[in-house]
C-alpha positions in Angstrom: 185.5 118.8 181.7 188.8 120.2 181.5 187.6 123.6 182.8 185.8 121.8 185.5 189.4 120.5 187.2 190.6 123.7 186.9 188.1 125.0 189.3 189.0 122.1 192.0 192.0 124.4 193.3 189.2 127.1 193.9 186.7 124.6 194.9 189.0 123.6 197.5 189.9 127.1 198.5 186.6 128.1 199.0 185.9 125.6 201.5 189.0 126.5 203.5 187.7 130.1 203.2 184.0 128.9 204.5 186.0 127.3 207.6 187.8 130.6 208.7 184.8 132.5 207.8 182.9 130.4 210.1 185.8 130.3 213.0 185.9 134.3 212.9 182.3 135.1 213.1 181.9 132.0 216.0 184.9 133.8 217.7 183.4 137.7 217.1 179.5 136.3 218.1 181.1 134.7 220.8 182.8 137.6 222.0 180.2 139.7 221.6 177.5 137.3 223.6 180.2 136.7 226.6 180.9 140.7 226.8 177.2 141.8 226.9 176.3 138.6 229.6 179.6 139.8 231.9 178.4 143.5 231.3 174.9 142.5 233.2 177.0 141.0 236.0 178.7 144.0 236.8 175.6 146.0 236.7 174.0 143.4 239.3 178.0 143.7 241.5 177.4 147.6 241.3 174.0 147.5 242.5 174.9 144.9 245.2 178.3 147.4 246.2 175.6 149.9 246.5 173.3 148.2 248.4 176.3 147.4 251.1 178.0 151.0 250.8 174.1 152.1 251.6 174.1 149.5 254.6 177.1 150.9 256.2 176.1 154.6 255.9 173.0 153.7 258.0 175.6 153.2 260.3 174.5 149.4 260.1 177.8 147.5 260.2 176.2 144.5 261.6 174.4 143.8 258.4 176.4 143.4 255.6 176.9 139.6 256.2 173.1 140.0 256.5 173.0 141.7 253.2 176.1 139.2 251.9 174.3 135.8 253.0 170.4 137.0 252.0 171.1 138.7 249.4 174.5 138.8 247.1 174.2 134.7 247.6 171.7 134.2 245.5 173.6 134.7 242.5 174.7 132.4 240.2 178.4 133.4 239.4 181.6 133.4 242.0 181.7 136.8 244.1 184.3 137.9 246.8 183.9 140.7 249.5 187.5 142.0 250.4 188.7 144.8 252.5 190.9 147.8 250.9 193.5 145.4 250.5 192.1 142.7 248.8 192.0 140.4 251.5 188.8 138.1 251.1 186.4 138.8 253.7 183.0 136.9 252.8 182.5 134.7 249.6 179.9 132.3 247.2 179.6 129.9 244.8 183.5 129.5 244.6 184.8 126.4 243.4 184.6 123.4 245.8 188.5 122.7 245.0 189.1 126.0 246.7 189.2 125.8 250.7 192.5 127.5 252.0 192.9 131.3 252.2 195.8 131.1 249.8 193.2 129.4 247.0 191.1 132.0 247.6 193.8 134.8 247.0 194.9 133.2 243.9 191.5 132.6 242.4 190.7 136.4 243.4 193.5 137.5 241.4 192.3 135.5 238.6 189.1 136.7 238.5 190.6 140.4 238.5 192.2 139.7 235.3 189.0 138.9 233.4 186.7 141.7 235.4 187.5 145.0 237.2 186.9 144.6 241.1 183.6 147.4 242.0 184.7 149.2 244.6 182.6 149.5 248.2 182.4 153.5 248.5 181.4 154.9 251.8 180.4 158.9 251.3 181.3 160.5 254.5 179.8 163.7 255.1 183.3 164.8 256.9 186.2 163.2 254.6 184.4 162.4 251.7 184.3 159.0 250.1 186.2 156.6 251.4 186.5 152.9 249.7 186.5 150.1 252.8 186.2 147.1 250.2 185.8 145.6 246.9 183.5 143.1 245.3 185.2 140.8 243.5 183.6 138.8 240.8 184.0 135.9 238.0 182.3 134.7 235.3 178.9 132.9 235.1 178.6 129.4 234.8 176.4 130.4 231.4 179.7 131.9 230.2 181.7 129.3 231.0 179.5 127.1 229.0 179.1 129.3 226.1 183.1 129.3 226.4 183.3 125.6 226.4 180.4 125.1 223.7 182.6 127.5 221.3 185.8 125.1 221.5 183.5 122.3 220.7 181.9 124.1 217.8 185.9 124.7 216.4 186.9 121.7 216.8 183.8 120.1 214.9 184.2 123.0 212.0 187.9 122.0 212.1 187.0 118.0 211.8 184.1 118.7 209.2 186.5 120.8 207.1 189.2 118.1 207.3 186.9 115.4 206.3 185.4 117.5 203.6 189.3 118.0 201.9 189.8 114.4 202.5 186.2 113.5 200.9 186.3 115.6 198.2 190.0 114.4 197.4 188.8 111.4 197.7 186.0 111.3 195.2 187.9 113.5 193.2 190.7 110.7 192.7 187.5 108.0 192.4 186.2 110.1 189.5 189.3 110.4 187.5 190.2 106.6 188.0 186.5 105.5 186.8 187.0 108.2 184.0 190.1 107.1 183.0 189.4 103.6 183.1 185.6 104.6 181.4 187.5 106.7 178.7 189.5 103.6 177.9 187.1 101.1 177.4 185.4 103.4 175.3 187.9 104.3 173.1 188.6 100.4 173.1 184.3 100.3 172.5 185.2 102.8 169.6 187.8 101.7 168.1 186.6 97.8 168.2 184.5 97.5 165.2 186.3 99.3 162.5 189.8 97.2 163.6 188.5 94.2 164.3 186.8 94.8 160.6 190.0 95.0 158.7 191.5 92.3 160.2 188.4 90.5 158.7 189.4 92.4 155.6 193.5 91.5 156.0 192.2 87.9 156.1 189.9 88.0 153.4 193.2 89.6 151.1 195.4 86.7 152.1 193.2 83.9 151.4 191.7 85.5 148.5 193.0 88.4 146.2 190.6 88.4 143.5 188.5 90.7 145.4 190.7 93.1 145.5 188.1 96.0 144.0 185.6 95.2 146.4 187.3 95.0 149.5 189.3 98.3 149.0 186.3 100.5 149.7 185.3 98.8 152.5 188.8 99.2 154.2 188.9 102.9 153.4 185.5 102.7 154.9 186.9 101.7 158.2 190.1 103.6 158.3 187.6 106.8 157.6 185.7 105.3 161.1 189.2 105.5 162.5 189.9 109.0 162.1 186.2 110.0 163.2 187.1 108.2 166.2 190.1 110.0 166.8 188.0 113.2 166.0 185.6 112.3 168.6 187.9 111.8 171.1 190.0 115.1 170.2 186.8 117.6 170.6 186.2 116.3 173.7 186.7 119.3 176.6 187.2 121.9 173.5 184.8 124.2 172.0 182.6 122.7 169.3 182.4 123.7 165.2 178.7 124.6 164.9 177.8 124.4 161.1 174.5 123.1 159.1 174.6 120.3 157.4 172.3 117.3 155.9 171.8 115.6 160.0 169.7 112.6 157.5 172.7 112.0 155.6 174.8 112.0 158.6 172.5 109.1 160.1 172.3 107.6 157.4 176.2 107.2 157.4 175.8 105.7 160.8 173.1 103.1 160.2 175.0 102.1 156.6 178.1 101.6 158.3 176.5 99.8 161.4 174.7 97.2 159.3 177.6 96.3 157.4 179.7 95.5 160.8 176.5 93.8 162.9 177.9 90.8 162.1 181.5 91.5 163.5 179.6 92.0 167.0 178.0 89.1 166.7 174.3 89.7 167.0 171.4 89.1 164.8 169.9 92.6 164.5 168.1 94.5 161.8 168.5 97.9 161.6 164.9 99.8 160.1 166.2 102.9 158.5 162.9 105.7 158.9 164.4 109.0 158.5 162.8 111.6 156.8 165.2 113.0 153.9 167.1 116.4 153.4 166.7 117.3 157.6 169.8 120.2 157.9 170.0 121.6 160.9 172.7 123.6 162.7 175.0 121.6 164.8 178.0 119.4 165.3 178.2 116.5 162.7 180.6 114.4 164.1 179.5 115.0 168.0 175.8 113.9 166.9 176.8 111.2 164.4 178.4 110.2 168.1 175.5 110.1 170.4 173.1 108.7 167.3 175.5 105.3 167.2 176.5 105.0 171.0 172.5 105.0 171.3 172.3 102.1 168.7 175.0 100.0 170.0 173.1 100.2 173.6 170.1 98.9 171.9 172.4 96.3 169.7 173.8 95.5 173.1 170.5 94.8 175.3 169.2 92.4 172.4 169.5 89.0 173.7 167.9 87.5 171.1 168.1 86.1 167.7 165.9 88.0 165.5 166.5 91.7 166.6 165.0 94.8 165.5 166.1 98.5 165.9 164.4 101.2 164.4 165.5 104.6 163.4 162.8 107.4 162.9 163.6 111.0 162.7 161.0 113.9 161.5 161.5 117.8 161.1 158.9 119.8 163.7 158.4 123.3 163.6 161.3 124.3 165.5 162.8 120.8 166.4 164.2 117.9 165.1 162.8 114.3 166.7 164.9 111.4 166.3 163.4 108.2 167.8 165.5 105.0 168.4 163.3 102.0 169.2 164.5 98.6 170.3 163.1 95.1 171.0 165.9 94.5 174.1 165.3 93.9 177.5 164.0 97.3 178.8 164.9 99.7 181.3 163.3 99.5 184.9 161.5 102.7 185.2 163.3 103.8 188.5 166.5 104.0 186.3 165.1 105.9 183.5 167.4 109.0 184.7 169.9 106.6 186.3 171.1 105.6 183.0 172.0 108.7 182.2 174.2 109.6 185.1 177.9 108.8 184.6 179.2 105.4 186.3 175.7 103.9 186.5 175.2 100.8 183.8 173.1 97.8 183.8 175.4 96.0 181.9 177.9 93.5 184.1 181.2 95.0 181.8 179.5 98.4 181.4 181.4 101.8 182.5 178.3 103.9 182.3 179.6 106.4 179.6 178.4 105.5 176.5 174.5 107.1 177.5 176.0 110.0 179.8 178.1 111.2 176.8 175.0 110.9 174.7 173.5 113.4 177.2 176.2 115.8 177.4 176.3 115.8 173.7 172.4 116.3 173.3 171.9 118.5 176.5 174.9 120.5 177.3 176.6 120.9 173.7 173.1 121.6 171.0 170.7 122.7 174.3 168.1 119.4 173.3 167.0 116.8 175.6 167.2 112.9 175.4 165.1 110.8 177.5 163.4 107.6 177.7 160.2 107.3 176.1 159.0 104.0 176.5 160.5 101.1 177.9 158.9 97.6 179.1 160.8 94.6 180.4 161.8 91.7 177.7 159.5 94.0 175.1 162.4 97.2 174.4 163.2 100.5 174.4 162.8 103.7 173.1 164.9 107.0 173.2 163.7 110.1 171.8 165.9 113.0 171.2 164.8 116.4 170.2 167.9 118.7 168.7 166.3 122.6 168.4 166.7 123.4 164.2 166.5 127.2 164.6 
């Protein structure tokens, strides 16, 4: 988890990076699209400047506003016929804001700036060639689109990079408060039991001392819960201590502790010990001893009535341990057979949805197993299975 947050700086990083990635190659493709598209217009000006410089070798004067109107109209992007000095002679498809000779001046000029005028190039056989004119021309209504299209495209990656810092700030901060607040009702679910158990046993003391011998164990029973609590809680985020040891003793602890303290939670429950003896396998004690009794206090906890009945099987396979926790609760609606698993999710009114996505971490993520639901009817109960890998 803790490893996780680090990453957030790089997480957020990398979408910045995705942005300008995605700015540069719009830009370069772009670019590249509007360059080759204005290239083809001034192969179709040269070829009309040739066409006209052809007219008026033939000696033909009279019909370059022929060639002008019939045939250098019928394109679709702003072109301009001037004399050698740039005065605009004929014209098409300007702007309809431009009417005055001055607007036409001014836009000729602009258009010089984005294209190189073609010059009209008369080849006299006497003085050579001699340039009576220029065609001036701007760029395609396709380009201007394309141009227009690409400031849209920035502005919506800008807005969807903007909103996906804000987002993922936003569920970031969500997360941590519904951890935070999940961790601590947790450690409040944790610690719960084994407190509330020796204030039973501070009680018992004052009002009666002459069980003294008895009551002694029982206490250094619960402050032993107290530091595996405090154990739990500390391994979180850190590396686990992988070792074998006796996992049915270890269960065993659980269930033995459990049944003693049912009655401090206030349920009627019997807890059916079925476990196969001397099971070792290689793992983390105190992580699975975790996930083993946050599964039984969800099945204490979906019990609504008074004769309750949890059962604990676990067998060896050949390369597997199965541990089976059945229930006679309310049941699990089959659509949220995964649900319950996810963190947040519960279908308990005061539930934080931890409890079973810790369970999963522990059994999935920490010893490689798997946890799932088995079985699970409505009013009739529940079963988990977990399989924990032995080799």
């Amino acid at each position: 988890m803790i490893s996780s947050y680090r990453h957030i700086g790089n997480i957020k990083g990398g979408i910045f990076l995705i942005g300008i990635l995605l700015v540069i190659g719009l830009f370069s493709y772009t670019s590249h699209l509007s360059s080759q598209l204005r290239e083809d217009n001034r192969q179709v000006v040269k070829l009309y400047a040739e066409i006209i410089a052809a007219t008026v070798k033939d000696d033909s004067n009279t019909n370059i506003n022929f060639v002008f109107d019939n045939i250098i109209k019928k394109v679709k992007f702003p072109i301009i016929q001037s004399d050698r000095n740039k005065d605009p002679q004929l014209w098409t498809n300007l702007p309809t804001n431009i009417s005055s000779a001055s607007d036409r001046l001014k836009f000729l000029e602009s258009m010089d700036k984005i294209n190189n005028p073609i010059p009209l190039v008369f080849n006299d056989k006497i003085s050579g060639p001699i340039t009576f004119g220029y065609l001036h021309y701007g760029d395609s209504k396709l380009i201007q689109k394309i141009q227009i299209w690409t400031y849209i495209e920035l502005v919506s990656i800008g807005i969807f990079v903007l909103f996906g810092f804000f987002g993922f700030s936003f569920i970031r901060n969500s997360e941590k408060q519904h951890i935070w607040i999940g961790l601590s009702r947790e450690t409040a679910h944790q610690l719960g039991t084994p407190v509330s158990a020796l204030l039973g046993w501070l009680d018992l003391l004052k009002n009666d001392n002459t069980s003294v011998e008895k009551i002694i164990p029982e206490m250094e029973s619960d402050i032993e819960r107290l530091q595996q609590v405090s154990s739990r809680f500390s391994k979180m985020g850190s590396k686990p201590e992988i070792e074998y040891f006796d996992l049915s003793k270890n269960v065993e602890d659980v269930l033995n502790y459990l049944n003693r303290r049912i009655p401090t939670l206030g349920k009627k429950v019997e807890l059916v010990n079925d476990i196969d003896q001397n099971i070792s396998i290689k793992a983390n004690g105190i992580l699975i001893s975790w996930a083993i009794e946050n599964l039984i206090r969800n099945s204490i906890d979906s019990i609504t009535n008074d004769s309750g009945l949890i059962r604990i099987s676990m067998s060896q396979g050949y390369n597997n341990v199965k541990i089976r926790i059945s229930d006679n609760g309310c049941g699990v609606p089959k659509k949220d057979w995964k649900n319950i698993f996810r963190p947040g999710f519960s279908t308990k009114r005061s539930g934080w949805g931890l409890g079973l996505s810790l369970c999963q971490r522990i059994i999935n993520e920490v010893h490689k197993g798997s946890i799932y639901i088995l079985e699970s009817n409505k009013d009739s109960g529940t079963i988990f299975e977990i399989n924990i890998p032995s080799l």
